[in-house]
Structures are given as structure tokens and as C-alpha cells.
N, C-alpha and C positions, 0 to 999 in steps of 0.2 A: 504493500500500500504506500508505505515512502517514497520507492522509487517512481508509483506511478505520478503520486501529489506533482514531486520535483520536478520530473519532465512534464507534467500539464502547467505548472508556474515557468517553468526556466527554455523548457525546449520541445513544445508539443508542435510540431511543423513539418512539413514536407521536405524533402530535399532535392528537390527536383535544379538543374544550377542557375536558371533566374540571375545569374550575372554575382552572387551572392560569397559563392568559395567554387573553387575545380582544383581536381587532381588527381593527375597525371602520372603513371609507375612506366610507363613508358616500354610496359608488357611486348611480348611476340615479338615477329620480325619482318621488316619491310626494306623494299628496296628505295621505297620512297619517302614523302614526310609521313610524320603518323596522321591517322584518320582526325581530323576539325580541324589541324595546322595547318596555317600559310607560311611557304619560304619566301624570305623576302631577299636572300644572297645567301649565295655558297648551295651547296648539296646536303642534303638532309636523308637519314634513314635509320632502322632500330638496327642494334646490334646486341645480344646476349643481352636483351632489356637494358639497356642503356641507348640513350639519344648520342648518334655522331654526323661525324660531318667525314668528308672523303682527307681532310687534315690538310687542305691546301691554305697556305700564307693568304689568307681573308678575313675582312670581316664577316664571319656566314653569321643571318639572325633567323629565326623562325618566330613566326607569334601565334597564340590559339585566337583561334577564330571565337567571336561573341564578346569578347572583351576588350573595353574600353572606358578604363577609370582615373581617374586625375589621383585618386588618391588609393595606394594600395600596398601592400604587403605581396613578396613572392620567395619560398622558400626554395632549394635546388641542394640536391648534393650533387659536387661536383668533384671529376676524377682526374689525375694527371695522369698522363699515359706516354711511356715509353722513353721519351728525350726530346729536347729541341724548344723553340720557343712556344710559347700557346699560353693561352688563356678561357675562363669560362667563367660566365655571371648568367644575370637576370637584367633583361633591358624591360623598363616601363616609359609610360609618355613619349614611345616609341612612334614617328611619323611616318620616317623615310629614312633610308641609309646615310643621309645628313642632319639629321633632327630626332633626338634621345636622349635616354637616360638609361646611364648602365652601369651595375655594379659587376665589378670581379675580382676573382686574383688572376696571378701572372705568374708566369716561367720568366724571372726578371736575370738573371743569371744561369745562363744554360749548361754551362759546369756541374752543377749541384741535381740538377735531376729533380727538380721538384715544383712548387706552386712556393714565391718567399716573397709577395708581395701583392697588396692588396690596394684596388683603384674604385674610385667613382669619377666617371666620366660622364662629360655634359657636350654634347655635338648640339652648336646650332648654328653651322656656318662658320663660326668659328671653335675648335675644341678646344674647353678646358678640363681639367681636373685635380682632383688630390688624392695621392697617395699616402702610405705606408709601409715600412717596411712587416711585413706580418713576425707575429711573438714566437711562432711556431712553426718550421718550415713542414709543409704537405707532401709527401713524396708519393702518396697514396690516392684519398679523399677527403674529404670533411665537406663540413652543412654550411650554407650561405642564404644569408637572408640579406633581402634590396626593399627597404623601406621609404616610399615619398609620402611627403602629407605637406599639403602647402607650398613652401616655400624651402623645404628643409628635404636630403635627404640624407638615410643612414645604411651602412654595408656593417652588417655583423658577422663573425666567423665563430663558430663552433670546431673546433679544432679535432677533439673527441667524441663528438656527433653523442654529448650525454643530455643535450637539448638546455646547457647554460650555455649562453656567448662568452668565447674566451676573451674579444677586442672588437671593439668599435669604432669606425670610419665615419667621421660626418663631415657633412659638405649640405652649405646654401644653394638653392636653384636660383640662378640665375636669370636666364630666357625663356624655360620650356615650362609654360601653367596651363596649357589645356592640356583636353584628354586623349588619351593615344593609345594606343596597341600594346598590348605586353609578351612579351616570351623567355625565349633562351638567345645568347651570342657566345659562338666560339672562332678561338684561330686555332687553326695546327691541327692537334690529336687529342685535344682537351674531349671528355665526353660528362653529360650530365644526365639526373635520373632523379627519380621522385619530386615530380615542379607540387608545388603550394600555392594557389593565390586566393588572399583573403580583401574582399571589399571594406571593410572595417580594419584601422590601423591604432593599435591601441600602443602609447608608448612614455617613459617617464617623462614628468614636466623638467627634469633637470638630471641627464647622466652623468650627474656627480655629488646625487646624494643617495641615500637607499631606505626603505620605511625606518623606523626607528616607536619601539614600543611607548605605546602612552601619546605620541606626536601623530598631526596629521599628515598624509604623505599624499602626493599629489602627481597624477598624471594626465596625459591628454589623450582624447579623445578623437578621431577622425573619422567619417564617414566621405560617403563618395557623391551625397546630394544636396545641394545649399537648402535645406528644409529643417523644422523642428523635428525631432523623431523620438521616442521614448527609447533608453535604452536599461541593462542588465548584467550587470556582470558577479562574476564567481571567482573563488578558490579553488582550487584543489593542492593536494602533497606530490602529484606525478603531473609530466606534462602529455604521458602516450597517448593519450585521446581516446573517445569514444566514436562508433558510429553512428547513424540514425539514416537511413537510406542512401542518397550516393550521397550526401556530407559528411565532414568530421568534426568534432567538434575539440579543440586542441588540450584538453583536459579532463582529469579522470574524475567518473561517479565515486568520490569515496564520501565518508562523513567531514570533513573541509569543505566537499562541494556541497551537502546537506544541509549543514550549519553554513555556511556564508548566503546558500539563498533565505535560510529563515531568519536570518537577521542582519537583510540588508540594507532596509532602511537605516538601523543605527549607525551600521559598518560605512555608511555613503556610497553603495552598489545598485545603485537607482540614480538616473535621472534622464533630462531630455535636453537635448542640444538647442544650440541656437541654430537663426534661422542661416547659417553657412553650413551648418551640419557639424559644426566641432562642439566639445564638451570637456571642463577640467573635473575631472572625478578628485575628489578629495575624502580619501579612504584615513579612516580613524581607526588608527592602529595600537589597540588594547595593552592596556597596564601589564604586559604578564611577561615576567622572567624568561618561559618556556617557550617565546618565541624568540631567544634570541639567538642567532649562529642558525634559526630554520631556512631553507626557501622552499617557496611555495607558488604555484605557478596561477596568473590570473587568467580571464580571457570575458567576453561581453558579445553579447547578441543588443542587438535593435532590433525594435516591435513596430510594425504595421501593419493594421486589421484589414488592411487591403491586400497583404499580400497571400499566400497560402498559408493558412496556420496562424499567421499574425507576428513572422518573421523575415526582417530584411536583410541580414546580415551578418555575419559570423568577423568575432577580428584573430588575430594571432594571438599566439599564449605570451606573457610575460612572467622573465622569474622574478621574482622580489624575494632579498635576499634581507631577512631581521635583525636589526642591530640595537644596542640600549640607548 
């Protein structure tokens, strides 16, 4: 009877993809792009369930078809393979082969054999970007997430794919504020596999502080429709997720998730955007010893009784890490 209460308050809705979350494991195998994707350069086909390209010195992009969000979240793991120069990210506000937004790492030294360098680039006619050198060099894989929302955007790396970010990359957008295309870009022999993209982009109002027990902690809020919209968010202790038809929902049914929807008025896991569709949640983070040294991962749906079920939206999981 709990679990059914919880999913008729928190997630009683269809999952049909309404533009809301998709993803992609990039299954079988093809000689060509996979079935809804457009190539927009280079050669595209599966291999051993993984997405590649024939590893020719280009920029190759691909985008899924149905999506077109100004503000969004796209997760990818991505592999280095073999030797040589290459790179592999997530491009969003994707237009044309001169007009994007793209996060990735890089084969920035090709001695070394690995991915040791991490870029967010902004093509509008003219290219800019910023790098780093990464904390941890990849000779393997790891997880990458390409976050825009506004005006801002962030490349997180996961190093050990344990679903905490090891390092964070941010960069201001400059030119590119409409909405545009999203997918995957590689050069070389780079290959990528399990895409994520979430319409709801939820993230701290300041990455450089962390909740702190007894204090209020604060983050933001981004949707992808300048509208007021009701929204929801949870806890949980794991971030593997559940399913509920073809969506996921980026956090687990335990008693964190129980407990935070039934007291989320207090907790501040309620409310409604303004009319650009952002929102600052300001989560009241309880007097108690025993959350300190935890993390715990968040994540927020948006409600609208127009849509199926009376959901518009899914965002990415966030870890919040407790400190005194």
C-alpha cells in the first residue's frame, strides 16, 4: 500500500517520450545510424553495442531525432579506443556543423594512450572554449554529463562511473540561447554508449558549497518552457534508478525516497516556477548529526494535468554530499 500511495503522489504517469527523458543503450548492430538518429557528419553505425564512427580525423555529430531543448541535461559513457588523437562528448543547442554546444574529453597527448583532458566548446562562427587538464587520466571509459540551462554551461566527469562527479568544467554561453538539436560528436576511434537526456536540469545554486545540517541549502531549478509549472522532488540513498515504462527515473524507491515525499512541504521539495520556467528550491536540511559524511542523491519531476498522468518532466539525479 506505501509503494502504491508514493507512486500515485510522486510518479503515477505514463512514459511514453513526449520530449520529457530518452534512452539510448545503443543495442544490436547496424551498418548504418541507429533507428530515430540523424547524421549530420562523418559515418555512423553500432558496433558490439556501442555507437562509432569509421575513426576518420572529423568532426562526425549525430542527433536523435524529436528533440529540441534550450535547456537540458545528456549523460554518455564514453570509451577510448586503441591510440591516436580522438575525442567524444554530448553536443546540445546543436544547429549546424558551425553552430553548438559541446562537451568532451580528449586524446590531448597521444603518447599516453588515453582521454587526459576535458573541453567545453562553443562554435558560433567563431570557436571558443575552456578546458582542463582532467584529475584522472581514462585509458579505458568513464561517464560524462553536458549540462546547459540559461546562460551557463557544465561538463562533469565520473571517472569510476560510481554515479559521484569526480571534476567539474564550467563555462558561460556566450552566443548560442535558442533551441537546437542534441546528440553525440566524435573524432578518431572514440566510441560512446548509454546516451541520457533529461528535459529538467536540476543543479546547485553554488558549486562550492554542499548542504550543511541545521542550514538551508539551495539549488536551481531549470525547465525547458518559459511557463509557471508545479514541480517535486525526492531523496533517495542510491542513484541506480527505477523504471516505470520506457522512462527512468534517476533514483531508488527506498525509505529516503518515502520519507522525503511525506515531508516535503517542510523539507522545501515542492514548488512552482516562475513564469521563464526556473525555480530556486531551498531545501532545509535537518539538525541531525547522522547526516553528516552521508550522500544522498536528489532528482524532481514537474506536474501538468495536461499532460499524461499529470507529468512533464523528469531532471537528472544530484548527489548532495552532508556536512556540519
Amino acid at each position: 500500500m506505501k509503494l502504491i500511495l508514493c507512486l500515485f503522489v510522486f510518479l503515477s504517469f505514463s512514459f511514453s517520450l513526449h520530449a520529457q527523458q530518452f534512452i539510448e543503450k545503443f543495442d544490436g548492430k547496424s551498418s548504418g545510424p541507429p533507428k530515430g538518429w540523424t547524421v549530420q557528419s562523418g559515418s555512423w553505425s553500432l558496433f558490439q553495442g556501442h555507437l562509432v564512427t569509421e575513426g576518420a580525423e572529423e568532426w562526425a555529430f549525430i542527433t536523435k531525432n524529436g528533440l529540441q531543448p534550450e535547456n537540458c541535461v545528456i549523460d554518455l559513457e564514453v570509451f577510448y579506443y586503441d591510440s591516436g588523437l580522438q575525442f567524444a562528448g554530448g553536443t546540445v543547442r546543436y544547429l549546424n556543423t558551425k553552430k553548438f554546444l559541446f562537451g568532451k574529453v580528449q586524446e590531448n597527448t597521444i603518447a599516453s594512450k588515453d582521454f587526459d583532458r576535458a573541453f567545453i566548446v562553443e562554435r558560433g562562427g567563431i570557436q571558443k572554449s575552456k578546458w582542463a587538464d582532467m584529475k584522472k587520466k581514462v585509458a579505458t571509459s568513464c561517464m560524462l554529463r553536458f549540462i546547459v540551462a540559461g546562460k551557463s554551461s557544465w561538463l562533469k566527469l565520473d571517472f569510476d562511473k560510481d554515479g559521484i562527479f569526480d571534476q567539474v568544467l564550467q563555462r558561460p554561453v556566450s552566443t548560442l540561447f535558442g533551441k537546437g538539436l542534441v546528440g553525440v560528436g566524435v573524432w578518431g576511434f572514440s566510441e560512446v554508449d548509454n546516451f541520457k537526456f533529461y528535459n529538467l536540469v536540476l543543479q546547485p545554486a553554488s558549486q562550492r558549497t554542499q548542504p550543511r545540517i541545521g542550514r538551508t541549502y539551495e539549488m536551481n531549478l531549470w525547465t525547458d518552457h518559459p511557463k509557471t509549472i508545479p514541480w517535486l522532488m525526492a531523496l533517495s540513498a542510491k542513484n541506480r534508478g527505477f523504471a516505470l515504462g520506457t522512462r527512468r527515473i534517476p533514483i531508488n524507491l527506498d525509505g529516503l525516497f518515502y520519507l522525503s515525499i511525506q515531508a516535503s512541504g517542510f523539507l522545501g521539495f515542492r514548488g512552482t516556477t516562475n513564469s521563464q520556467g526556473f525555480s530556486r528550491i531551498r531545501m532545509k536540511v535537518p539538525n541531525l548529526t547522522a547526516l553528516i559524511g552521508k550522500t544522498f542523491f536528489a532528482a524532481v519531476v514537474s506536474l501538468d494535468l495536461k499532460k499524461p498522468f499529470g507529468v512533464e518532466g523528469i531532471s537528472n539525479d544530484l548527489a548532495l554530499k552532508f556536512s556540519r
